[in-house]
C-alpha positions as CSV (number, residue, x, y, z in Angstrom):
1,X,11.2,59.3,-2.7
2,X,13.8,60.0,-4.8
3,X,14.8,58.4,-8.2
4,X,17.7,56.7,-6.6
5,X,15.6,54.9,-3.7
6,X,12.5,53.9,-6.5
7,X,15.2,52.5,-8.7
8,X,16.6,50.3,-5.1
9,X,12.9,49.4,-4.1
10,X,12.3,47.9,-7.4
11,X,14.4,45.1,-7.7
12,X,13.8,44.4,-3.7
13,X,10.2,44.1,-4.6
14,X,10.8,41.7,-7.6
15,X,13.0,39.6,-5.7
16,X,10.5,39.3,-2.4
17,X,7.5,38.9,-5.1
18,X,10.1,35.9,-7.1
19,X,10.3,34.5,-3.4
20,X,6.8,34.7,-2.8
21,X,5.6,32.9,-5.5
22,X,8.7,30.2,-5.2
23,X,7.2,29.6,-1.7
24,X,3.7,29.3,-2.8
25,X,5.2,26.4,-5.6
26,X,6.9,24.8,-3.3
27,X,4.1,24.3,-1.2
28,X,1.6,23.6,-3.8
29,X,3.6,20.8,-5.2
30,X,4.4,19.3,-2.1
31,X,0.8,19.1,-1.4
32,X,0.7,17.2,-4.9
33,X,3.7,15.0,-4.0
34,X,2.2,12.6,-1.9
35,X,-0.5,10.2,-3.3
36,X,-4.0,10.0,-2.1
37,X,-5.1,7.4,0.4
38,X,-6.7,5.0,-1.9
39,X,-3.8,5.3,-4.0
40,X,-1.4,4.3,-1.2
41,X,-3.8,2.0,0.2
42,X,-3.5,0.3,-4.1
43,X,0.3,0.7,-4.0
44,X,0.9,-1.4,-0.6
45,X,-1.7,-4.0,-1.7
46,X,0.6,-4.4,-4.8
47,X,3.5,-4.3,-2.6
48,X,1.7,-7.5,-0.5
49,X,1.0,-9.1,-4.1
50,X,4.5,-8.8,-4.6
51,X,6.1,-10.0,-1.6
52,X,4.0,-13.3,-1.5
53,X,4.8,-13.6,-4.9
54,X,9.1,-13.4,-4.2
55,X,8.0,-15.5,-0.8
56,X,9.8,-12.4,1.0
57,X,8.2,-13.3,5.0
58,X,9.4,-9.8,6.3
59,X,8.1,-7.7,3.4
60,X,4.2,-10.0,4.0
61,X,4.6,-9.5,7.6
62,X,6.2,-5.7,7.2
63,X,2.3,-4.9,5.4
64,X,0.1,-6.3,8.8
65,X,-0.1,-4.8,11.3
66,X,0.6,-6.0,14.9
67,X,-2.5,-5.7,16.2
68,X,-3.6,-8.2,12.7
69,X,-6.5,-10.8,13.0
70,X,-7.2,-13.6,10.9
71,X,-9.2,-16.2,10.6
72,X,-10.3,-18.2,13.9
73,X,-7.9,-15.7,15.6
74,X,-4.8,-15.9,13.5
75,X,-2.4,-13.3,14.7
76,X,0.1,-11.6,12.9
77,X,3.0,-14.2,13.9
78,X,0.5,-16.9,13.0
79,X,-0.3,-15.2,9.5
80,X,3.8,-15.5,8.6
81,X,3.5,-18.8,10.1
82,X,1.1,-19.7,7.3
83,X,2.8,-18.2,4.7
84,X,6.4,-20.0,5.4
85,X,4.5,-23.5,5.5
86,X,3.2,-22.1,1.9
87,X,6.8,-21.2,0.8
88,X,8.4,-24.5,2.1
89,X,6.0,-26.3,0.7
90,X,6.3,-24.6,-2.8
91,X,8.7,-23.8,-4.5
92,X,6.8,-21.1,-7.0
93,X,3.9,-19.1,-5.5
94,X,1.6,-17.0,-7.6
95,X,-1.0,-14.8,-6.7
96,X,-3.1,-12.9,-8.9
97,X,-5.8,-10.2,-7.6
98,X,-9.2,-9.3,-9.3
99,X,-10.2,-5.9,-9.4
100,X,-10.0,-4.4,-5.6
101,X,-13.3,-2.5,-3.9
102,X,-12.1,-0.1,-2.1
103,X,-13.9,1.8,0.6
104,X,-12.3,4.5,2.7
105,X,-13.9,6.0,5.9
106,X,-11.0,8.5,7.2
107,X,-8.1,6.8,8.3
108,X,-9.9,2.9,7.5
109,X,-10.5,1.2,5.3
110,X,-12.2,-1.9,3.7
111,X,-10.9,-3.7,0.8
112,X,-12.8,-6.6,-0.8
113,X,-11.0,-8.9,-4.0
114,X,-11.2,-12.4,-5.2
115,X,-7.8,-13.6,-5.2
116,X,-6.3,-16.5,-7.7
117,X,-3.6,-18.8,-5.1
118,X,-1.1,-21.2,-7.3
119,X,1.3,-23.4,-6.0
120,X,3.9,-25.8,-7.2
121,X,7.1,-27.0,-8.1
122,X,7.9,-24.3,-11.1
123,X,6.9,-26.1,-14.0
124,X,4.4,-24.5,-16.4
125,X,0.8,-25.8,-14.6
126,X,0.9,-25.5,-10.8
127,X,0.1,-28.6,-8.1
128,X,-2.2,-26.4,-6.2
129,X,-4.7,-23.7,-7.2
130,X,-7.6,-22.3,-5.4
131,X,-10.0,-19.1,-6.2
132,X,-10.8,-16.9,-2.9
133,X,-13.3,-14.4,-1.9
134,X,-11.2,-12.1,0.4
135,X,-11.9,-9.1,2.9
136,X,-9.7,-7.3,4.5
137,X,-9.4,-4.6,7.0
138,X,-6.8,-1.5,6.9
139,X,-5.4,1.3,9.1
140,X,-3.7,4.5,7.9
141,X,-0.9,6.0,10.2
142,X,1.8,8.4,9.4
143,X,0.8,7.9,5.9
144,X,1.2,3.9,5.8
145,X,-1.6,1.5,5.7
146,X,-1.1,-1.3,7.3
147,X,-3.7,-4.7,7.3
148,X,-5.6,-5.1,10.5
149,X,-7.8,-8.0,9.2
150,X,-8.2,-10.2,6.5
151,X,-11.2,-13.0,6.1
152,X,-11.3,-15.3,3.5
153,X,-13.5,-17.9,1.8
154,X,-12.8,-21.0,-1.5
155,X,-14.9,-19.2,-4.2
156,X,-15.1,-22.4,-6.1
């Protein structure tokens, strides 16, 4: 090999080593880009929290999924059926979670939380209040977890 070619090959080499290890970080951080299950499975429970909280029916109803059952067979339709009677009824809805349990087996998932329910006209104290022991049931697909089930019970 003469001087000529070695001095040729060596910036080839740099560049396809650059490239290499450009490739390599691209693929490690997009395996660090997307969240972990229970991390996902926290940020769409906040998202619910939210959405009942803004009394947004599509963003509570965009969170179950269709194959959802409630209590005594509430369906999906039947769970935003509930929540507009809630929303007509008042005019400021607040909902506060306690710490969630989380418990993952592969793409399910079981999520147990009391949850604090207010209701009223928007004045400081609320009309309505009630403390509930809740379960629900979740499904992960194409990276979204979506509620199958949810049980609940007055804790007071």
């Amino acid at each position: 090999m003469t001087t000529k070619t070695m001095a040729f090959e060596a910036p080839r080499l740099r560049s396809g080593a650059i490239w290499l290890c450009a490739l390599a970080l691209a693929a490690l951080l997009a395996g660090c880009a997307r969240p972990p299950p229970e991390q996902r499975l926290r940020q769409t429970l906040a998202s619910l929290q939210t959405a009942m909280e803004e009394r947004d029916l599509d963003g509570l109803q965009s969170a179950l999924a269709e194959d959802f059952v409630g209590p005594e067979g509430m369906d999906r339709n039947g769970a935003r059926g509930l929540a507009m009677l809630s929303f007509r009824r008042y005019r400021a809805v607040g909902v506060t979670l306690g710490p969630a349990e989380i418990a993952l087996q592969g793409d399910r998932a079981t999520v147990r939380f009391s949850a604090a329910l207010t209701g009223g006209g928007g004045r400081v104290l609320p009309e309505a209040a009630q403390v509930y022991e809740v379960e629900t049931g979740w499904r992960e697909s194409e990276g979204e977890w979506r509620m199958t089930s949810a049980q609940w019970k007055p804790k007071l």
